[in-house]
C-alpha positions in Angstrom: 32.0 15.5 79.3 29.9 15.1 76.5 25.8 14.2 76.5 25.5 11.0 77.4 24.7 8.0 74.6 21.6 5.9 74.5 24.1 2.7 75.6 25.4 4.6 78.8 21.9 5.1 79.9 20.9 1.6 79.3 24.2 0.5 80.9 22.8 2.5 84.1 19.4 1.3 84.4 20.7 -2.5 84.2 23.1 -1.8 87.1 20.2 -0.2 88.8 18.4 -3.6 88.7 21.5 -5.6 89.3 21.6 -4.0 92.2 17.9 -4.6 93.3 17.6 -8.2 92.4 21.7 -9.7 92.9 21.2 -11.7 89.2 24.2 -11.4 87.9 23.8 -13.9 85.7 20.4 -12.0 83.9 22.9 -8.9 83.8 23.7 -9.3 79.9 20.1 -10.5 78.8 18.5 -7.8 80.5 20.9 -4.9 78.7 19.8 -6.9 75.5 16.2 -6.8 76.4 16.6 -2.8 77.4 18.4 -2.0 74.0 15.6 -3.6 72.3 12.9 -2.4 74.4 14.2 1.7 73.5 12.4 3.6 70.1 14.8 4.0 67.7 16.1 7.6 66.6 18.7 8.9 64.4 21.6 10.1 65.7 22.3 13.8 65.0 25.7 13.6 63.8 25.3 11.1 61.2 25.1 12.3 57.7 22.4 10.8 55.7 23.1 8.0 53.1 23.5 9.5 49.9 20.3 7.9 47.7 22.2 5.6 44.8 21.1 7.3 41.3 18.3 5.5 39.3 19.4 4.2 36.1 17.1 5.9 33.4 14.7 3.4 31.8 15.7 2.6 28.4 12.3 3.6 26.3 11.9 2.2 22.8 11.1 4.8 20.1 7.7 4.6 19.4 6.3 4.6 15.4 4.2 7.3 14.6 0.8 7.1 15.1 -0.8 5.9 11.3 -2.7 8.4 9.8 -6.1 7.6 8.6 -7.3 6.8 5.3 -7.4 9.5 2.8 -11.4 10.6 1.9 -12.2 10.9 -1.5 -12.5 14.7 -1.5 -8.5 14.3 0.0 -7.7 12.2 -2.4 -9.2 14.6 -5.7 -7.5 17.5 -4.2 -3.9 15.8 -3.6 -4.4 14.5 -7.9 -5.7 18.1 -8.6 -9.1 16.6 -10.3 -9.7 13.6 -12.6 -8.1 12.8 -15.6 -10.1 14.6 -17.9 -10.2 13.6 -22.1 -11.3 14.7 -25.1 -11.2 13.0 -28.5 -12.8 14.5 -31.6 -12.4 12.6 -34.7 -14.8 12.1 -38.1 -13.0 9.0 -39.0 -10.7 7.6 -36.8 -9.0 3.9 -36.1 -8.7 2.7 -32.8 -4.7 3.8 -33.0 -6.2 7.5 -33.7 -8.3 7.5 -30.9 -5.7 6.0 -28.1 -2.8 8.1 -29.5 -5.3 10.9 -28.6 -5.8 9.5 -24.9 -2.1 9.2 -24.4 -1.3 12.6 -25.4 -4.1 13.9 -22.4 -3.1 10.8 -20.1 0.6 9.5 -20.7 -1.3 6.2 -20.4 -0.2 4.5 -23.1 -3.3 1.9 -24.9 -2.2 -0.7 -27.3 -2.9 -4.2 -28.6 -1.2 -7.0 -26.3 0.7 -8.0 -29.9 1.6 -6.2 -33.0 0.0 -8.8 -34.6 -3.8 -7.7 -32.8 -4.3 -4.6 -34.5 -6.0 -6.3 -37.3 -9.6 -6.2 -35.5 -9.5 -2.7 -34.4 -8.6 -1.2 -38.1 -11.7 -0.4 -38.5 -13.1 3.4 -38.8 -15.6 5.2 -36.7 -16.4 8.8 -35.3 -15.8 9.9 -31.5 -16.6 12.9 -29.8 -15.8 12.5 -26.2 -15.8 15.7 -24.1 -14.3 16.0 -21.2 -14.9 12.6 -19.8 -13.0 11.1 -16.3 -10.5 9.0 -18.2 -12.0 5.3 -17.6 -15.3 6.7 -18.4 -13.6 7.7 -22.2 -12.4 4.1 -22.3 -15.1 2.6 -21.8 -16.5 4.2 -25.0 -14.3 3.3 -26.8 -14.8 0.3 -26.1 -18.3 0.4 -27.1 -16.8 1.1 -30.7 -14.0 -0.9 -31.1 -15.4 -4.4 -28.7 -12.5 -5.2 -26.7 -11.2 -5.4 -22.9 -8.3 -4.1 -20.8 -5.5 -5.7 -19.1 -2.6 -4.4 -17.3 1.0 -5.9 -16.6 3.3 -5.1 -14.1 6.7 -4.6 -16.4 4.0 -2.7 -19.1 3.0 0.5 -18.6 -0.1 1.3 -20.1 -2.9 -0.8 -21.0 -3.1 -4.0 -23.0 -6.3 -4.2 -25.9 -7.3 -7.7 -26.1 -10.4 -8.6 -29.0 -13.2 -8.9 -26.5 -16.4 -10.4 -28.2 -19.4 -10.6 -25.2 -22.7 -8.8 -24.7 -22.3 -5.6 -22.9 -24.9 -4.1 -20.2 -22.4 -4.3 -16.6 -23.6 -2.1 -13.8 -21.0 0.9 -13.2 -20.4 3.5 -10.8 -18.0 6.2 -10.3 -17.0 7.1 -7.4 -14.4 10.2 -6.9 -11.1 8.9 -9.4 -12.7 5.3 -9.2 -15.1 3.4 -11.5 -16.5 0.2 -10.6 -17.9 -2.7 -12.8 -19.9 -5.5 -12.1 -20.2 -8.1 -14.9 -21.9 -10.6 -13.4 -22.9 -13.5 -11.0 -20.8 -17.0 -10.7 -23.3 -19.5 -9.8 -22.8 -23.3 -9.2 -25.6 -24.9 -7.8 -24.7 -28.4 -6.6 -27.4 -31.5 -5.8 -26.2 -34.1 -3.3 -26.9 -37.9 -4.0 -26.3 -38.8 -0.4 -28.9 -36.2 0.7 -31.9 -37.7 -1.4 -30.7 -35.2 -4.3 -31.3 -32.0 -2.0 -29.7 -28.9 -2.8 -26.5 -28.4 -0.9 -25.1 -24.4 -0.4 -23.3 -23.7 -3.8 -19.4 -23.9 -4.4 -18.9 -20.8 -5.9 -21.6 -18.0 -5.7 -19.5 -14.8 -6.3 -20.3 -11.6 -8.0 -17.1 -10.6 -10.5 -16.1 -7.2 -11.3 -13.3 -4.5 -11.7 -11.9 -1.4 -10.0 -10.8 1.7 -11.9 -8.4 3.9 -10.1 -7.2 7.2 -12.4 -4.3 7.1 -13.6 -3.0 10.5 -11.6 -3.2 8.3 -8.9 0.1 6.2 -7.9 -1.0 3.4 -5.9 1.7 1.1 -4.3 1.9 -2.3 -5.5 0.8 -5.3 -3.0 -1.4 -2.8 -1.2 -5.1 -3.5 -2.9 -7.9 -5.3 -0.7 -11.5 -5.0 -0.8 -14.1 -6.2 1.2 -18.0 -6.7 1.0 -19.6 -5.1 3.3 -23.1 -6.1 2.9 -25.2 -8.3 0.8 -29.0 -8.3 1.8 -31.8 -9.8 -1.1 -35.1 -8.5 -1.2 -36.5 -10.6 1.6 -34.3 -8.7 3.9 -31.5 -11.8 4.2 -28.0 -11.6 4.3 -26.3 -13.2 1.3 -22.3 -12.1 2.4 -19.7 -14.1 2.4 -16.1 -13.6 3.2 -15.4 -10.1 4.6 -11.7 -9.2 3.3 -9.7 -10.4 0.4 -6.2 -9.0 0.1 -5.8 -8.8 -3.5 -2.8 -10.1 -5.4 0.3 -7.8 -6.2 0.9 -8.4 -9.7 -2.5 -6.4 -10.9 -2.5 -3.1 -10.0 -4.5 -1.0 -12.5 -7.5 -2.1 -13.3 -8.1 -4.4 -10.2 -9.9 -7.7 -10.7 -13.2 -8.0 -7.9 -14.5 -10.9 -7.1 -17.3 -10.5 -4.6 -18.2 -13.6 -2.2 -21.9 -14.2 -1.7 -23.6 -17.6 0.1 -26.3 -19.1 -0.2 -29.5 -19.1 1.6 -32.7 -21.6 2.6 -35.8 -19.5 0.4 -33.4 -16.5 -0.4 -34.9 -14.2 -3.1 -34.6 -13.1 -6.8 -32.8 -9.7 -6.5 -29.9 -8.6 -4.8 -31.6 -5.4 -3.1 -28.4 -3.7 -2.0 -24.6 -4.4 -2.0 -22.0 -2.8 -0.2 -18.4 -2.8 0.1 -15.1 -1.1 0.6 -12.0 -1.1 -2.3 -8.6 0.0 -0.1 -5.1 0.9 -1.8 -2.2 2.5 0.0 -1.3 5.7 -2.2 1.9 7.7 -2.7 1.2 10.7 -2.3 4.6 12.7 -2.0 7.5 12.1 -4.4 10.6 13.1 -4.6 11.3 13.8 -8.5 14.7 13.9 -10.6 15.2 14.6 -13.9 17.8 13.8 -15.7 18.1 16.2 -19.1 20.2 13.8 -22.4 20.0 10.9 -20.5 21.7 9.5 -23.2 25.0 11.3 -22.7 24.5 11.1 -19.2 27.3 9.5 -17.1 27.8 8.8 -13.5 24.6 11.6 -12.8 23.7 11.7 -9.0 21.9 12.9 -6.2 21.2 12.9 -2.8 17.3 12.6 -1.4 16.7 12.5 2.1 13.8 9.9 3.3 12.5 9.3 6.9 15.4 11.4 8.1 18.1 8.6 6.2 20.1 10.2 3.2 20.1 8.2 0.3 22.1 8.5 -2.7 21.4 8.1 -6.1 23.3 7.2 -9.3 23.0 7.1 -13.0 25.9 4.3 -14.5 24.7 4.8 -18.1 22.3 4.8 -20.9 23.1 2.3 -23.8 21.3 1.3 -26.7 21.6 -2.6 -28.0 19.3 -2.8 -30.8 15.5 -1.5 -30.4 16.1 -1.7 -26.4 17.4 1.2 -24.4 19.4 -0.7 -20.5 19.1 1.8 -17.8 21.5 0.9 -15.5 21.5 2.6 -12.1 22.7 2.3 -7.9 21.0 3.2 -4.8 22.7 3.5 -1.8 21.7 3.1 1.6 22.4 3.1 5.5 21.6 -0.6 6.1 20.2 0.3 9.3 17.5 1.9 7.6 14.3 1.8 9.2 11.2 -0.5 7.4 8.4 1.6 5.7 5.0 -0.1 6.8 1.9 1.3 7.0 -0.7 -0.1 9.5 -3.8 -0.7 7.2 -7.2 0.1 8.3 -8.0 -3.5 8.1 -5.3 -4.2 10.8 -2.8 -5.4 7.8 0.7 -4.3 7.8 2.0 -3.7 4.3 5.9 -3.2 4.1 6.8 -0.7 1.2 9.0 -2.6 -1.0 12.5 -1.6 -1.4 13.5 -4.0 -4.5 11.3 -2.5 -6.8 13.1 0.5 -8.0 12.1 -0.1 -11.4 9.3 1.3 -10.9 10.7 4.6 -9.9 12.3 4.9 -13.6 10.6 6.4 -16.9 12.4 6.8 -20.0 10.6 9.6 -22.2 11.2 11.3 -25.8 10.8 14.9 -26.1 6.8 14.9 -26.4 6.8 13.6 -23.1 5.6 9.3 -23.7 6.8 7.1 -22.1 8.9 4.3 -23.3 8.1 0.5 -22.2 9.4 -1.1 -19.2 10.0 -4.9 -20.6 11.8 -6.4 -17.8 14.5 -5.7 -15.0 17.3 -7.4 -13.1 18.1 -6.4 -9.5 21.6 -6.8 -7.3 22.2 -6.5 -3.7 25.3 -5.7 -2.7 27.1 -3.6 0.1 28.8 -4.2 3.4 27.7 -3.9 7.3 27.0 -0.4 7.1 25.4 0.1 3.6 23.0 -1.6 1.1 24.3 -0.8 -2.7 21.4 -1.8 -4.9 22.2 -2.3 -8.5 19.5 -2.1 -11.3 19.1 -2.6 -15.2 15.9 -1.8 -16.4 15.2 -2.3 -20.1 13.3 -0.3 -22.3 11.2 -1.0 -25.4 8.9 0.2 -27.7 5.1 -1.6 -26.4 4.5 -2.7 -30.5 5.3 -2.0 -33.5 2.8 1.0 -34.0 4.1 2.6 -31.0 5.1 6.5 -32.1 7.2 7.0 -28.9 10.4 8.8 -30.0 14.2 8.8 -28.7 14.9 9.4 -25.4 16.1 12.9 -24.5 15.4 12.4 -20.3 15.1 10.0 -17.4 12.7 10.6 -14.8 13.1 9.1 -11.5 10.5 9.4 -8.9 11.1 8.5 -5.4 8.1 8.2 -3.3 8.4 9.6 0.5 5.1 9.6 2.0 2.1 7.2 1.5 -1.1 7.1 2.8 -4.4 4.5 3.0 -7.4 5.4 0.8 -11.1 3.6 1.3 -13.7 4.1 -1.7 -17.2 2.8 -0.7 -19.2 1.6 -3.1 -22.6 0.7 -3.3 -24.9 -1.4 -6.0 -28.5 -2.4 -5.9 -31.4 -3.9 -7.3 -28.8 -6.7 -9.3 -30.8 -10.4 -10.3 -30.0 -13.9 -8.2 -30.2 -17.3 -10.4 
C-alpha cells in the first residue's frame, strides 16, 4: 500500500472527532475546515509547470547620437587652409582682376547684367598677396566701389555699382569674415504719453557673414544668434536670441542683429557678442564624368547611410547658348530622413529635391559654367523614388571666358556636420 495522501489523513482525523462528539451533520464542514486548516506543499510527483516564453520587447532603433559642432581649428583642417589669392596687375579692369580670383577660387565674380560692366571699366593697379579670399574682395572693392550678392541658381558672385561711404567694422574669424555696417534706429514719440519716448521699433545692428568658399555649407541651415549686448554703463541692450536665417542666401549671409532699448542707456556699445551656425558637408562622394558631351546613359552606384543609390546621366544637349543636363536618381523609398539635431535644439532635414546642386558643368580649365535654372520630377512606385532632373547651363554674361564643356562633376554629399563661429565687436556708437 502506498504512503498515505494528505486527504486520507484528514479523512481520519474527522472520523476521530465524529466519533467523539456523534455530529454527523458537522462531518463535511469539519473535513472542509481540516483541509483548509493544513500548510500547503507540493506534491513530489508533479512536474513543474513549464514557465510560458516571454515575447522579446520590440525596441525601436535609436538615431545616432549627433555629433557636436565642428571648432574652427576642425573646420580649417577638414578645407585644408583658407582660400588663399594673389593678384598682381600694373593696369588692370575690374574683369582682369576677377578673372584672376576665379582662376585661384573657381568663384566666379561678375556684374548682375552684361549691361553693368560700364562702371567698373575703369583701370587701376593691385597687388594682393596671399590674402583669405573675402579679405581680397574686399579690396577690390575698395578700387572698383561696388557690393556683393549671391543667388541660389548663380554660382559665383553678383557685382552691383555700390556708391556709399566705407569704414564697417570687420573681423575674421578662422574661414569667416564678419561686417558690421551699421545701426537701424527708429526712435518713436507717443502723443498719448504727453510726447514721451516709447522703446524704438526697430533698433538692429545690420551686417554680413563670409564663409570661404572651400567650405560647402547646406542650404536652409544658417542661424545666428546675439549673444550679448552690454553699453558702457554696464546694461544689457539684447534683443531676440536666435534668428534662423532664410534659405535662399547662402554665401554671403545677410545679419541683422536685434538690440532694445533702454531707460538712460549709454553712447557706445562696449561689447557685442554672438554665434553664426551653418550645417557643413563635409564628406562627398565625387563622380566625374570625362566628354560629358558624348556621354549617354553614364551611371553609378554610391552607397549613403547604408542605402544604395544609383545614379544616371540621360544626356547632354546643346539648344542655343544653353547646355540641359538631364539626369535620374534612384532610390529605396524607404529611405531613412537625413536630419541633424542643431545645437540650438533645431532639426534641419537635408533636402533631397535639390540635386541641382550636386551638378557642375566645367570646360577644360576647370570654370564652372552657370546654373540658370532647374526643373525636378518625382516619380517611382511603392518600393522606389525615381527623381528626374534638367538642370540648364549658361554662360553668367556676356564677358564670361568659360569654355565648352569637356566633364560633369557630380558631388554627392554623405556626411554633414554643425559648425559655431563666435564673434565678438566692441566699442561700436549708439544714436
Amino acid at each position: 500500500m502506498g504512503a498515505p495522501t494528505k486527504i486520507g489523513i484528514v479523512r481520519k482525523f474527522c472520523y476521530f472527532l465524529f466519533d467523539m462528539n456523534h455530529q454527523p451533520q458537522s462531518f463535511h464542514a469539519i473535513t472542509v475546515l481540516c483541509v483548509l486548516a493544513l500548510p500547503a506543499s507540493p506534491l513530489a510527483a508533479q512536474p513543474p509547470e513549464p514557465t510560458p516564453p516571454i515575447a522579446a520587447a520590440r525596441v525601436a532603433p535609436r538615431e545616432p547620437a549627433p555629433l557636436p559642432p565642428m571648432t574652427i581649428d576642425e573646420l580649417n583642417r577638414a578645407i585644408g587652409g583658407p582660400t588663399l589669392v594673389s593678384v598682381k596687375l600694373a593696369n588692370a579692369t575690374a574683369q582682369d582682376a576677377f578673372n584672376a580670383v576665379r582662376k585661384q577660387s573657381s568663384v566666379p565674380v561678375s556684374p548682375y547684367s552684361a549691361t553693368q560692366w560700364a562702371p567698373f571699366k575703369k583701370t587701376a593697379p593691385v597687388n594682393i598677396v596671399r590674402q583669405p579670399f573675402w579679405l581680397a574682395l574686399r579690396e577690390l572693392q575698395s578700387i572698383w566701389n561696388f557690393r556683393l550678392e549671391s543667388y541660389v541658381v548663380r554660382p559665383g558672385l553678383s557685382m552691383m555699382a555700390y556708391n556709399e561711404e566705407k569704414g564697417d567694422r570687420i573681423q575674421s574669424i578662422g574661414p569667416c569674415l564678419f561686417s558690421l555696417s551699421g545701426l537701424n534706429y527708429e526712435r518713436t514719440v507717443s502723443f498719448a504719453r504727453d510726447g514721451q519716448a516709447v522703446p524704438a521699433s526697430d533698433f538692429s545692428i545690420a551686417g554680413r557673414a563670409y564663409i570661404d568658399p572651400k567650405v560647402q555649407v547646406v542650404r536652409g541651415s544658417t542661424y545666428y544668434q546675439l549673444d550679448e549686448a552690454i553699453d558702457d554703463k554696464g546694461l544689457s541692450l539684447r534683443g531676440e536670441t536666435t534668428t534662423a536665417h532664410s534659405s535662399t542666401e547662402v554665401n554671403p549671409i545677410r545679419l541683422n542683429l536685434p538690440l532694445v532699448t533702454q531707460i538712460g542707456m549709454g553712447k557706445r556699445l562696449a561689447r557685442l557678442k554672438g554665434t553664426l551656425g551653418f550645417v557643413a558637408v563635409t564628406r562627398r562622394d565625387v563622380w566625374e564624368v570625362p566628354n560629358v558631351l558624348q556621354a549617354r546613359d553614364a551611371s553609378k552606384s554610391i552607397t549613403r547611410d547604408g542605402v544604395e543609390e544609383r545614379y544616371f546621366v540621360d544626356a547632354v544637349r546643346q539648344e542655343g547658348d544653353e547646355y540641359h543636363v538631364h539626369f535620374t536618381v534612384s532610390r529605396p523609398r524607404n529611405n531613412v530622413r537625413r536630419i541633424v539635431r542643431l545645437a540650438n535644439q533645431r532639426d534641419l532635414m537635408i533636402s533631397e529635391s535639390n540635386h541641382y546642386d550636386q551638378v557642375r558643368l566645367v570646360d577644360a580649365q576647370g570654370r564652372d559654367w552657370s546654373r540658370y535654372t532647374y526643373r525636378i520630377q518625382n516619380q517611382g512606385d511603392r518600393q522606389t523614388s525615381i527623381i528626374s532632373t534638367t538642370v540648364i547651363f549658361r554662360k553668367r554674361s556676356l564677358y564670361d571666358e568659360v569654355g565648352t564643356p569637356t566633364k560633369l562633376v557630380v558631388a554627392v554629399p554623405n556626411q554633414w556636420r554643425e559648425v559655431r563661429v563666435p564673434f565678438e565687436f566692441k566699442d561700436l556708437p549708439l544714436p
